[in-house]
KEDREN-274925 format. One record per residue (C-alpha): x, y, z; residue number from 0; residue in one letter. Coordinates in Angstrom, 2 decimals. Example, Ala and Ser with C-alpha at 12.3 -4.5 7.8 and 13.67 -1.06 7.14 Angstrom:
! residues 2
c1  c2  c3  vexvo  tormar
12.30  -4.50  7.80  0  A
13.67  -1.06  7.14  1  S
! end
This chain:
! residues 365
c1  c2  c3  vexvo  tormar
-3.55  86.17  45.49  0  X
-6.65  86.11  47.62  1  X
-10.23  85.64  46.93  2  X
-11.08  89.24  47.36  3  X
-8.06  89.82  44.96  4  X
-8.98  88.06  42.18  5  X
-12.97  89.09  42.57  6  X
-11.13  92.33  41.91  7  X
-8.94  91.32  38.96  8  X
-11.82  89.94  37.27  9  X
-13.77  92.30  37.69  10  X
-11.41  95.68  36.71  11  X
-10.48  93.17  33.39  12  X
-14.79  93.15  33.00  13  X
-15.33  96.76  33.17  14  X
-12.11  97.26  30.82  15  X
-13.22  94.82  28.08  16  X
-16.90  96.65  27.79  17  X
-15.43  100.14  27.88  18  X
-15.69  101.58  24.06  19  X
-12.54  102.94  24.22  20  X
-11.11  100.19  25.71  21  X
-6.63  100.05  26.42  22  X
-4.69  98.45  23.96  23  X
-4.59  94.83  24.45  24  X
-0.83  93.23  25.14  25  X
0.18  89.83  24.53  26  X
3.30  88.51  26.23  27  X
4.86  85.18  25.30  28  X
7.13  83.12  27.47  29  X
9.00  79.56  25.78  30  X
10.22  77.22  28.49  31  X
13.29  75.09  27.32  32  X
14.45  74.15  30.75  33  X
12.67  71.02  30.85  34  X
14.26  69.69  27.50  35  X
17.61  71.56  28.22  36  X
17.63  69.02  31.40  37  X
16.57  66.32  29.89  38  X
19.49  66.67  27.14  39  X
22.02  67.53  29.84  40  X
22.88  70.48  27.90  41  X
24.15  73.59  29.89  42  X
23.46  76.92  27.52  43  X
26.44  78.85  28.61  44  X
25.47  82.43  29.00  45  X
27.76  85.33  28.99  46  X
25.77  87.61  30.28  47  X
25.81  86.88  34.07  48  X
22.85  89.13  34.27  49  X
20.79  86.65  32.44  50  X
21.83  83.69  34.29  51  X
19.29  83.72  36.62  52  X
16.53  83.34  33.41  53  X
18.25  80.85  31.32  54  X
16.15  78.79  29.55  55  X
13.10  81.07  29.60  56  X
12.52  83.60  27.18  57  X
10.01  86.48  27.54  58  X
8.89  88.53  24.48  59  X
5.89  90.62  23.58  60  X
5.18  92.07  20.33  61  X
3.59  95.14  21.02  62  X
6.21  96.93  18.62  63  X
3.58  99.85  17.73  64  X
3.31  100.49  21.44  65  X
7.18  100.34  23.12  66  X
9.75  99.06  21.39  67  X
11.71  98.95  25.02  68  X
10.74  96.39  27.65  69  X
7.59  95.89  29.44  70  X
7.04  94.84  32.99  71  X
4.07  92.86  33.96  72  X
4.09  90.55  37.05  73  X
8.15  91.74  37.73  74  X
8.58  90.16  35.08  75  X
10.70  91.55  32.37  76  X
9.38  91.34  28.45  77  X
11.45  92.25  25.21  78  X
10.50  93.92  22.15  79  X
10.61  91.29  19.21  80  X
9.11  90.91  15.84  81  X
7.13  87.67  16.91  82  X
3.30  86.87  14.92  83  X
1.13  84.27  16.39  84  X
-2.28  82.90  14.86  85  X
-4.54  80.10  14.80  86  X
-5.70  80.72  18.83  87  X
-9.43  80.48  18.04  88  X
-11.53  77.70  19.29  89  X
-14.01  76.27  17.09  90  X
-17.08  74.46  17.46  91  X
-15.46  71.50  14.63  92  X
-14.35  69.38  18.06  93  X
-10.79  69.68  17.12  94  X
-8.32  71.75  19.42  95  X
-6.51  74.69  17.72  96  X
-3.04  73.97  16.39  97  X
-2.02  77.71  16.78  98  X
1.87  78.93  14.71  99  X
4.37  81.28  16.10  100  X
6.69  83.05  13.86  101  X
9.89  84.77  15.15  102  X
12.01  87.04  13.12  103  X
15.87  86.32  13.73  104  X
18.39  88.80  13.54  105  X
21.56  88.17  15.37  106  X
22.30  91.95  15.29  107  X
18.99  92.81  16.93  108  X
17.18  91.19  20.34  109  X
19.69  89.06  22.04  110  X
17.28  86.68  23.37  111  X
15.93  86.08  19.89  112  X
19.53  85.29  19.22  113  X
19.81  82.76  21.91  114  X
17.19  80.96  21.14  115  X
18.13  80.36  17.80  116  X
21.54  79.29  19.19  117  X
19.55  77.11  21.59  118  X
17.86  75.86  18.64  119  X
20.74  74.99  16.77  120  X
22.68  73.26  19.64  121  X
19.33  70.15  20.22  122  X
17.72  70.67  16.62  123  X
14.62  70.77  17.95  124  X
12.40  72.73  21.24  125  X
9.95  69.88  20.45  126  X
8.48  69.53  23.99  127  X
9.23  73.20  24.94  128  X
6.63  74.70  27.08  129  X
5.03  78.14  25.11  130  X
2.87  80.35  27.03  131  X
0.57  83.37  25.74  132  X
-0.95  85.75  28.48  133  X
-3.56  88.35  27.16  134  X
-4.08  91.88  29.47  135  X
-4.94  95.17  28.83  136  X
-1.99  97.98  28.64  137  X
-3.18  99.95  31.50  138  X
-2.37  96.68  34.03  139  X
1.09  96.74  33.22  140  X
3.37  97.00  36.03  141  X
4.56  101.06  37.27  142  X
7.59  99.79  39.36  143  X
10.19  102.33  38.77  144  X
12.92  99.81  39.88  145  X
11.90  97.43  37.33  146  X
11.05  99.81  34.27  147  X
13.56  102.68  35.51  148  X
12.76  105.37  32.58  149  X
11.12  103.48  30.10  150  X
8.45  102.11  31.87  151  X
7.75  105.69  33.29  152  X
7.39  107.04  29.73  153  X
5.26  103.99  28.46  154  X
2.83  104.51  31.29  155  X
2.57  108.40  30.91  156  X
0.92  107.22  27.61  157  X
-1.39  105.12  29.16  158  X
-4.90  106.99  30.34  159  X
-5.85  105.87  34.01  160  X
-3.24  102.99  34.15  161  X
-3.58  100.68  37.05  162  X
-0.86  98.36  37.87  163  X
-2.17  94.71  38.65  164  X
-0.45  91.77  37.90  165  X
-3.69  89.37  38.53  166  X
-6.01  91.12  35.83  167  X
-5.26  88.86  33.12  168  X
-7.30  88.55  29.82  169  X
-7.07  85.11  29.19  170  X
-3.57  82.37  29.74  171  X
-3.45  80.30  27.30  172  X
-0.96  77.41  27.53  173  X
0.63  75.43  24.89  174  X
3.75  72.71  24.17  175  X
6.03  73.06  20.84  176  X
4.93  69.91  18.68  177  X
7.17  70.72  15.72  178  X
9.41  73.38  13.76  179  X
7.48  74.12  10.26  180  X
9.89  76.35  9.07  181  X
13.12  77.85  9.37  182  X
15.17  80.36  7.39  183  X
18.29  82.83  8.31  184  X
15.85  85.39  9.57  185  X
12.63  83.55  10.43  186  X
11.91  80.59  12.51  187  X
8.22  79.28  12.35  188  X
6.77  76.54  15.63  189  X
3.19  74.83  14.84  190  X
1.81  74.68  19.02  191  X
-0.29  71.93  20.39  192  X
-1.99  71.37  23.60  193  X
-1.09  69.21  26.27  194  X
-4.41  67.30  25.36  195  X
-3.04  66.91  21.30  196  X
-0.11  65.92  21.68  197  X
1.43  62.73  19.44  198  X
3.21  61.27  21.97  199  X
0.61  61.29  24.57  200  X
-1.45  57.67  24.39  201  X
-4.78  56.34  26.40  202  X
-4.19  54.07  28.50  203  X
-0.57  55.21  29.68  204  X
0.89  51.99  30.34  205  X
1.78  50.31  27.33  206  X
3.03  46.47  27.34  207  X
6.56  46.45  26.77  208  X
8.86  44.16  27.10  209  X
12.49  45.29  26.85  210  X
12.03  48.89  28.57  211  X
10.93  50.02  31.72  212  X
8.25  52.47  32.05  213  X
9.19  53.71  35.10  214  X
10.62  56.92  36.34  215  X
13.96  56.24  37.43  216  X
14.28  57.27  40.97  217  X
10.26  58.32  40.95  218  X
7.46  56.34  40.75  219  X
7.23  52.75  40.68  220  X
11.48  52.45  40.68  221  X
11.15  54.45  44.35  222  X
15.35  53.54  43.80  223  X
15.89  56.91  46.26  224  X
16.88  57.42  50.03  225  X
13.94  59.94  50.67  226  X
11.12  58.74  49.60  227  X
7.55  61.20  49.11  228  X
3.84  60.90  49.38  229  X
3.73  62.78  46.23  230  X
6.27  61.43  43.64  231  X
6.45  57.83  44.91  232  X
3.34  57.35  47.12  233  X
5.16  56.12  50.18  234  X
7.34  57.63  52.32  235  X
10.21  56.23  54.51  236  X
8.05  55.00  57.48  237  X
5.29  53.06  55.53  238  X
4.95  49.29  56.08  239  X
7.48  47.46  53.85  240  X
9.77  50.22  53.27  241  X
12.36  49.25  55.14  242  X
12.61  45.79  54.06  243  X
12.30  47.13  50.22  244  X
15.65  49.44  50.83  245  X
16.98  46.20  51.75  246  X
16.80  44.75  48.41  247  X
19.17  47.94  47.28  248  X
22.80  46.65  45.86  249  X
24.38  48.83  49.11  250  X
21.76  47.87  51.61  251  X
19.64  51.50  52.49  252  X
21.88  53.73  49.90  253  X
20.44  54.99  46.35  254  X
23.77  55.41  45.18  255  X
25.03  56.40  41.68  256  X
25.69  53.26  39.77  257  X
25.81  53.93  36.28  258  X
25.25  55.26  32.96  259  X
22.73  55.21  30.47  260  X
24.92  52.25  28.72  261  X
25.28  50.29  31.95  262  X
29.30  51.33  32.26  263  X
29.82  51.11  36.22  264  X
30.31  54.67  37.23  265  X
32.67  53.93  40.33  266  X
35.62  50.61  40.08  267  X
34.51  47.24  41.98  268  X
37.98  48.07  43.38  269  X
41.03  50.11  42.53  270  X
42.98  46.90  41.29  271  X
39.85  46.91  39.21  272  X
39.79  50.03  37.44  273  X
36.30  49.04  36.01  274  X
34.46  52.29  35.95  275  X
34.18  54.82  33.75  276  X
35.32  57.12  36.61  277  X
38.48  54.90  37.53  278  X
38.21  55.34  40.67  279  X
36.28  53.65  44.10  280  X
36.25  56.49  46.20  281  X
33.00  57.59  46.71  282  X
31.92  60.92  48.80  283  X
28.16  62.19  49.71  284  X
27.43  65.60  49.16  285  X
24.42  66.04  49.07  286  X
22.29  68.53  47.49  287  X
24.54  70.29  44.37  288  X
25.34  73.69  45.47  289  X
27.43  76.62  43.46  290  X
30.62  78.30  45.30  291  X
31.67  74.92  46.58  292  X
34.53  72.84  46.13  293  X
33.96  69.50  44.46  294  X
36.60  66.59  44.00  295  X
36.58  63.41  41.82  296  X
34.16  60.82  43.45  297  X
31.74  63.48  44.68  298  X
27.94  62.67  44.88  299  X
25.60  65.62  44.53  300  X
22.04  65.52  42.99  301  X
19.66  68.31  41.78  302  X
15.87  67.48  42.50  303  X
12.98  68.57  39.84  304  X
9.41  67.30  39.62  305  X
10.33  65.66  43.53  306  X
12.63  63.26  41.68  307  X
16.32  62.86  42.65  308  X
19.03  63.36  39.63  309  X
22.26  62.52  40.82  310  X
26.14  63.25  39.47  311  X
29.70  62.00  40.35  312  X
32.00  64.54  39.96  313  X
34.78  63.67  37.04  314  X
36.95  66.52  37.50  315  X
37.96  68.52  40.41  316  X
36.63  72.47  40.35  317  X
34.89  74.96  42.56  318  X
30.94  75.07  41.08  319  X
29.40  77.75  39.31  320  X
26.36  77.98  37.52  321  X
28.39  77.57  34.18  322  X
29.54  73.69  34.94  323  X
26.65  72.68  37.28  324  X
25.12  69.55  36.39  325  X
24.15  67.98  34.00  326  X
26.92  70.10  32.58  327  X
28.49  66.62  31.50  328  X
32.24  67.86  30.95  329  X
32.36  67.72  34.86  330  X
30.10  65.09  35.72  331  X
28.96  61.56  34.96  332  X
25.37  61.18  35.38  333  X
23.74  57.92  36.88  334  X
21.08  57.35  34.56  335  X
18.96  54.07  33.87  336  X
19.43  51.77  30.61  337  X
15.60  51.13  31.22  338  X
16.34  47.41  30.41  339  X
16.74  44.10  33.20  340  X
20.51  44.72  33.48  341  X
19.96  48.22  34.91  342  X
17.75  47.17  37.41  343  X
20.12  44.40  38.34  344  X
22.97  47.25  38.61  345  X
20.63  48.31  41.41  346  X
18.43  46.04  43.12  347  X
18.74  42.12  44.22  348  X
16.09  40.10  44.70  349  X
12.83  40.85  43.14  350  X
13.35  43.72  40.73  351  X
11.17  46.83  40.36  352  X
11.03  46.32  36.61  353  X
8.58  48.20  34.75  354  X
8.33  46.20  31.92  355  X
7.17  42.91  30.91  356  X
10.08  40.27  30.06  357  X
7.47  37.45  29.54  358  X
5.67  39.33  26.62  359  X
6.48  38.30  22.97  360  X
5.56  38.27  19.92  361  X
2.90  35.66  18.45  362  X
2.78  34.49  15.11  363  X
-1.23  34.55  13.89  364  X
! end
């Protein structure tokens, strides 16, 4: 979207919201578990191949007295579900809105309502899950027949002087999941919070820890990765002091996988050894994970999100699909940090990278 295009969005959403007669106002919701589903390395396994490419994001709207079909806006496809939001005003009290979104459950009716629930019951919580509300007026609803096919044809036929435009947007409101209030067979309730009112988030950032690293592992501050960025680690391969920094790795110049969460050796010091969880010292760089590819025990691939590396050593030989990708953890071990001295020892020699502060202790007053 250009400058001239959005003068133009704002402007057609302007002349719509002064009209008197004025099109019926949609809202469309979208919850975004990826983030946590990655974080738990939990793999929702989806049946429906058609959906695969959406896992992890789930589109509603609840304009039930308008379609109770799908609705296009932005090719984007939106069910039908009993969902009923409130608390989105802002006040002038200088507290942020802690808005409440109530979906009805019925495992016999909207199958994504259904797999969130079974989502939901899998990590006990979406805590953390991303929930966004986008406000437009019916008549900017998309009119692509490949998208909509009949529906959307007969949902627009009832729509005086519609005007497809995927930019004239009422308002986007974006919120996180702070906690489930309520849950029953048929309902489940979520109290929203903004990014700015959240509990876990604390002024200043760094806290003074002792026994746990605050740094990303493999991002910022750790930098334990063979391509290094401007933007997640503020250098990049050819600065100054690079070089000699790589040095300090355990394998001189190679971020390798080295182990678990628990600090349990991924690979063996040897095969006499048989000291790793993967009992075995073979170790082969793939690369970048990729699906339709062969993959044998002792395989390296990673996935990268946020510009931060994850990598995985593949524990069982199989050809990859998007049903045992990583972090799907039945096929792979994933090198993770303890966050404590030992797993930066696992990693680095010299002078560690730690991001704590071993010195800090206690002192009795």
């Amino acid at each position: 979207m250009d400058k001239s295009q959005a003068l133009s969005s704002i402007k057609k959403v302007h002349n719509e919201a002064t009209k008197i007669n004025t099109s019926a106002v949609i809202d469309f919701f979208e919850i975004d578990t990826r983030q946590i589903e990655f974080d738990l390395a939990l793999i929702d396994q989806i049946p429906d191949a058609s959906l695969s490419e959406t896992k992890g994001l789930f589109r509603f709207h609840n304009s039930i007295s308008l379609t109770t079909r799908d609705i296009y806006f932005n090719n984007l496809k939106y069910s039908a579900a009993p969902i009923s939001v409130e608390g989105f005003e802002m006040t002038t009290q200088g507290t942020l809105p802690r808005p409440t979104i109530s979906l009805s459950v019925d495992f016999n009716g909207e199958q994504l309502l259904a797999r969130l629930k079974v989502l939901l019951e899998k990590i006990g919580d979406l805590t953390g899950a991303k929930f966004t509300r986008i406000r437009t007026f019916a008549k900017f609803i998309d009119n692509d027949i490949s998208n909509g096919g009949g529906n959307a044809i007969q949902l627009i036929d009832r729509i005086p002087n519609h005007d497809a435009d995927p930019n004239a947007v009422l308002a986007r409101d974006l919120y996180f999941i702070d906690r489930k209030s309520n849950e029953t067979n048929r309902t489940l309730e979520f109290e929203l919070a903004s990014s700015l009112d959240l509990e876990s988030a604390t002024v200043p950032k760094r806290l003074v820890i002792q026994d746990r690293c605050q740094w990303q592992y493999r991002g910022a501050g750790c930098c334990y990765s063979n391509v290094l960025n401007k933007d997640t680690h503020g250098l990049v391969n050819s600065d100054e002091g690079v070089s000699a920094f790589k040095n300090t790795f355990k394998t001189p110049r190679q971020a390798r996988p080295v182990a678990t969460a628990s600090d349990e050796p991924i690979f063996s010091a040897s095969i006499a050894a048989n000291d790793g969880v993967l009992g075995s010292d073979v170790y082969v760089d793939r690369d970048v994970w990729a699906k339709d590819t062969d993959y044998t025990v002792g395989d390296s691939t990673f996935l990268i999100k946020n510009g931060v590396e994850y990598h995985f050593v593949c524990r069982d030989d199989h050809r990859s699909s998007q049903q045992n990708s990583p972090p799907n953890l039945n096929y792979w071990f994933a090198d993770q940090c303890s966050k404590s001295v030992k797993g930066c020892r696992l990693r680095f020699n010299g002078t560690l990278p730690y991001g704590g502060f071993p010195a800090v202790n206690k002192v009795a007053r």
